[in-house]
N, C-alpha and C positions, 0 to 999 in steps of 0.2 A: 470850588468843588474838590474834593477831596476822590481821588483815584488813587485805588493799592495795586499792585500788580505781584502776583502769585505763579506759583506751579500747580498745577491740578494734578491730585496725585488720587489714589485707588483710599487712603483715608480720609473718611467722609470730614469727621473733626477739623484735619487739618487744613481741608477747605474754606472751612466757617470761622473759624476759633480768633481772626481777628474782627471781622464782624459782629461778633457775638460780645466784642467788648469795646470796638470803640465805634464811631458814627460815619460811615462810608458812604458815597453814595455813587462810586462806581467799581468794580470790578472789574480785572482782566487776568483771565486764566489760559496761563499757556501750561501746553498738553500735548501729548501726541494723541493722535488722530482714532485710534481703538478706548483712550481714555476718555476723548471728551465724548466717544458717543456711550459709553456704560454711564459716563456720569452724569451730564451736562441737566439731564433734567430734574433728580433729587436735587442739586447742588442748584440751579438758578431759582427753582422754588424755593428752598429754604431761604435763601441770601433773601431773595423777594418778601417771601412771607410774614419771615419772622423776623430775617436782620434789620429789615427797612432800606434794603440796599436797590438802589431805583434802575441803574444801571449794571447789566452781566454781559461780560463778551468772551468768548471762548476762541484761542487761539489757536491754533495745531499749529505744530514746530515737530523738526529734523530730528531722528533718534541720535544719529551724528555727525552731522556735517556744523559746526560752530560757526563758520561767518553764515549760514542762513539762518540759523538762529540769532546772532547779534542782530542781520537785516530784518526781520518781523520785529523783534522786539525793540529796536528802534522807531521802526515804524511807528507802533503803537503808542511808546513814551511820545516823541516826535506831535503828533495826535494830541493828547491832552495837555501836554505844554502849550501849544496853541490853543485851543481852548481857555488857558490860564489857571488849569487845574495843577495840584497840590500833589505833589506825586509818592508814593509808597511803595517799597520792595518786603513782601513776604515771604521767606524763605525758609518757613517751618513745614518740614517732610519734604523737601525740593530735590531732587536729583542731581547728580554730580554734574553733569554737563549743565542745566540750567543755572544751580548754584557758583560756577565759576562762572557765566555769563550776565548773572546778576550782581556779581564782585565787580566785573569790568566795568559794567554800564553804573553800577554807582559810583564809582569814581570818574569816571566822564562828564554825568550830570550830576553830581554832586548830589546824590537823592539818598535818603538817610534807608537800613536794611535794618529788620527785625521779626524774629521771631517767637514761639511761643514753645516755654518748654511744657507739654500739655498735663503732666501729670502733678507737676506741683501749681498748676496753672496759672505759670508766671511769663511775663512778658522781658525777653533779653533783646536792647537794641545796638547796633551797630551802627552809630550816624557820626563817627569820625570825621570832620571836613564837612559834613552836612549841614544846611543855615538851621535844621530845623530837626523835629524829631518824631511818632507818633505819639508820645508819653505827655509831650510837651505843647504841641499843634492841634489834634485833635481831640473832639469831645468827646469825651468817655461815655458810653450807655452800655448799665448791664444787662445782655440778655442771659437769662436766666436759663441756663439747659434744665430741663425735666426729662422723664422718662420717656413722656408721652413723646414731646420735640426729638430723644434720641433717636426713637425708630421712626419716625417722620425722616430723618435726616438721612437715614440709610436706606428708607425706598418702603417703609413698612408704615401698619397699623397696630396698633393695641385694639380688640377687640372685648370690648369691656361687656359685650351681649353675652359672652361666656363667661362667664366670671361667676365664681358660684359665691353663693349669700354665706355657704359653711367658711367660707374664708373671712370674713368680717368676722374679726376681734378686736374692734377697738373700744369694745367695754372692756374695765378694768375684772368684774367678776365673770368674765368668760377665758381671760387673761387667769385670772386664778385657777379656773379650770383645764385649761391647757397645760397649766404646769402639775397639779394633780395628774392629770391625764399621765402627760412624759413621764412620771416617775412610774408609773405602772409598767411604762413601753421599757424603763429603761429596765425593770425588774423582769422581764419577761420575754427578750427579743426574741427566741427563738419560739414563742410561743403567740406573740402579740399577732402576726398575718393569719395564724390558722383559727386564732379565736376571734378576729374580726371576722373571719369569712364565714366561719361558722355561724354567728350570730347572723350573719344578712342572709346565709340559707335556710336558716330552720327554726330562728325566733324573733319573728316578724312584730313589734309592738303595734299596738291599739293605737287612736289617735289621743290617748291620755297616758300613751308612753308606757305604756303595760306590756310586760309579754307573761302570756298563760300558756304553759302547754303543758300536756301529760308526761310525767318524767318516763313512761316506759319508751313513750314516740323519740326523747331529748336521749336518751339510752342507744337506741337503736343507731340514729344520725350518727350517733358519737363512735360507735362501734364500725360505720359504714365512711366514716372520714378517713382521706387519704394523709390524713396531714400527724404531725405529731401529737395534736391534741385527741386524744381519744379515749380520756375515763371524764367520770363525771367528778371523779375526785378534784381532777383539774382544774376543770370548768368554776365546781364549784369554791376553790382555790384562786380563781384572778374574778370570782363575781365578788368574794368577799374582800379584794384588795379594792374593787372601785369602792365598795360599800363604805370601806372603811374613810374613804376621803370625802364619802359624798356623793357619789355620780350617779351611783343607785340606790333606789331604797326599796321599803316595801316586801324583804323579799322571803318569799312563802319555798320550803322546802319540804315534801310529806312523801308519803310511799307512792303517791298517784300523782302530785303536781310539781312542777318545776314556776315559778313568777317571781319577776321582780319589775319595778318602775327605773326607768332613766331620769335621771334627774329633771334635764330638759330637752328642746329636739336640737339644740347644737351638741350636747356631750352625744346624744345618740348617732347623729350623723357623723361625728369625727370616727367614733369606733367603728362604721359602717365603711366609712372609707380608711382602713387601716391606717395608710402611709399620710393621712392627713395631720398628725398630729408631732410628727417629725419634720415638716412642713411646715406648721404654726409656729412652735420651736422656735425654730430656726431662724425664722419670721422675728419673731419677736426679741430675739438679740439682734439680729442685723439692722433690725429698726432703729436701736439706739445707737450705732453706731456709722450711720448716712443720714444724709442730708435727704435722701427720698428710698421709701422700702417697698414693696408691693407683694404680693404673695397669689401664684395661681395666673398667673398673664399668660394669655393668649397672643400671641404674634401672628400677624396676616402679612406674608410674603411679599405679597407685590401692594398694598396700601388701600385697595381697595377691598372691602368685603357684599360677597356679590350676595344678592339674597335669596338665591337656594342655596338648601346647604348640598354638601360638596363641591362644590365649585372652589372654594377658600383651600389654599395651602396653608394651616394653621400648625405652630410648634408651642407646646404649651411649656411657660418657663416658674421653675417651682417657685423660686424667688430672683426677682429682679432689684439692684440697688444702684444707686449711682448718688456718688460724692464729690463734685465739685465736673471735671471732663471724664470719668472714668467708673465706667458700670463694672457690677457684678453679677453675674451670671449663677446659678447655685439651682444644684439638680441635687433630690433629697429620696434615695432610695434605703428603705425600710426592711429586715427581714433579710434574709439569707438571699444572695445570690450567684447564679453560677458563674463559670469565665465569660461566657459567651454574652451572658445581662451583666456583667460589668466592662467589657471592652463595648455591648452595644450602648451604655448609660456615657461611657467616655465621649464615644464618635459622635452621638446624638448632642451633648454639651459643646462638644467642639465646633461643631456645623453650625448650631445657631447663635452661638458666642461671636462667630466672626462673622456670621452675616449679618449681626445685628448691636455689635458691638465695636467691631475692627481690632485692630491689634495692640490696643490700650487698654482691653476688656479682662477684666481678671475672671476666672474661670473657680468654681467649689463646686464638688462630689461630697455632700453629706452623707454620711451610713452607718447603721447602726454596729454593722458586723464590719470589723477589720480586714479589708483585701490583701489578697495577698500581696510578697514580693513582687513578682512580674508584673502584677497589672497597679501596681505603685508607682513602677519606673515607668510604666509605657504612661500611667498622667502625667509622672513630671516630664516624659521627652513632648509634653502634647501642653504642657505650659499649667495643668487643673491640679488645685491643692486639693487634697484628700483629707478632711474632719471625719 
């Protein structure tokens, strides 16, 4: 039997991250006594579930008193030597006191020490004097972390019931049309949110993607809008830039009518949802460059989703990625914003980047419009690259 023995630390990864690669089949997590009770039930589910890991035992140990710590962890070694089990020291995220107490004890019992450096996700061991080693003694099995397994691991759900259908593009000609699309947004930013919002107040298409209305009614709106767009010269200045790619067609201009058709109902839905198509974007380079991309994820807090709504603490994440042990987090905000919506776009990326990523989790603020100095530095004291 194969027993590793670990530090239970507040990183979920570093919990798992030998399990997750070679064939264990017991565990013993020593911990102090406020950690094992925040952790002990993500971490023994996961090891359970997905590691295949058959035995979990969670030890609480001294913040600092060292020969009680060397006594339990004796103990425990002690314990599966009799048994006749195979024994392993994990020491990747381990705390300084446990970490020199598992220096001691592996030179005593001779039990080889290794850890995992998580971001190039390699395995470093230390089995000097040891008969044996994990690299060399143990069967390898890769579990495969996914997105879904990540927030599983941290205590959460992906609630895939919200997930909207405008986020599917993984046809190649709706893929062409998101990129037609950007180039409009990109020709247009300070104008691109008031002409989304416009169109979903006051030129509502037919179910043949038609919109008809009387230009004096399209005049009036236009005049009655708070926002920057407000002649019709304009309007009809970004109807002819989609025209021009494709997105629209059809379109009828007279003294009495304003109409034209949407191409189809995904171009029309992305313009409806302005900020959606800096979101696809975005989506769609980061895809090529991860091993898993997702676009529009829903995160449920505590793992459960209850079936009325409200009950669920859900964070919606614009784009989620994860490459090998290490996600990215990417909040994709469109259009002008003030200090107050880009320090709250900051704090809101931050909160659920570590609840749901830990401190391996790389953090991106997309946006169209260049923040300032100050709130440039307050991302980088806060760890979030700014695109």
């Amino acid at each position: 039997m194969v027993t590793v023995f670990e530090f239970l630390g507040e990183e979920a990864i570093e919990n798992v991250i030998t399990c997750l690669n070679y064939r264990v089949d017991k565990v013993v997590l020593f911990g102090h006594h406020e950690m094992i009770l925040s952790q002990k039930e993500n971490t023994e589910r996961f090891l359970k579930e997905l590691c295949g890991v058959k035995t979990v035992v969670f030890q609480p140990l001294s913040y600092s008193d060292m020969q009680s710590v060397l006594n339990k962890m004796r103990m425990e070694i002690d314990y599966e030597l009799e048994q006749g089990s195979d024994i392993y020291f994990d020491i990747t995220g381990g705390e300084s006191l446990i970490l020199v107490a598992f220096g001691m004890l592996s030179k005593e019992y001779k039990a080889p020490i290794h850890m995992f450096d998580i971001p190039k996700g390699r395995l470093v061991e230390f089995d000097e004097g040891a008969e044996r080693s994990l690299s060399r003694n143990v069967c390898p099995h890769k579990v495969r972390l996914t997105l879904e397994k990540l927030i599983r691991m941290h205590g959460g759900t992906i609630n895939h019931y919200l997930q909207k259908e405008i986020k599917d593009v993984s046809d190649k000609a709706l893929q062409d049309d998101v990129d037609s699309l950007w180039q409009i947004v990109k020709a247009y930013p300070d104008h691109w949110n008031p002409f989304s919002e416009f169109l979903r107040g006051n030129m509502v298409p037919d179910e043949e993607l038609m919109v008809y209305e009387r230009l004096d009614t399209v005049i009036e709106a236009l005049a009655a809008s708070a926002t920057v767009l407000r002649s019709v010269k304009k309007l009809d200045e970004m109807i002819d830039a989609l025209a021009a790619v494709g997105l629209v067609t059809d379109i009828v201009r007279t003294a009495e009518i304003y109409s034209f058709r949407f191409k189809n109902r995904e171009v029309k839905e992305w313009i409806w949802e302005g900020g959606s198509i800096l979101e696809l974007h975005t989506y769609l380079h980061e895809k090529e460059n991860n091993e898993e991309c997702v676009v529009g994820v829903h995160l449920d807090w505590d793992g459960f989703i209850h079936p009325q709504p409200g009950q669920d603490v859900v964070n919606e994440v614009d784009i989620l990625a994860l490459n090998g042990y290490i996600p990215t987090f990417i909040s994709c905000k469109s259009g002008k914003m003030s200090g107050m919506q880009i320090l709250h776009a900051l704090y809101e990326l931050d909160t659920v980047a570590k609840r749901f990523g830990g401190r391996y989790a790389k953090k991106v603020l997309v946006t169209i419009r260049e923040p300032g100095e100050v709130h440039r530095e307050r991302a980088e004291e806060m760890g979030i690259e700014i695109r």
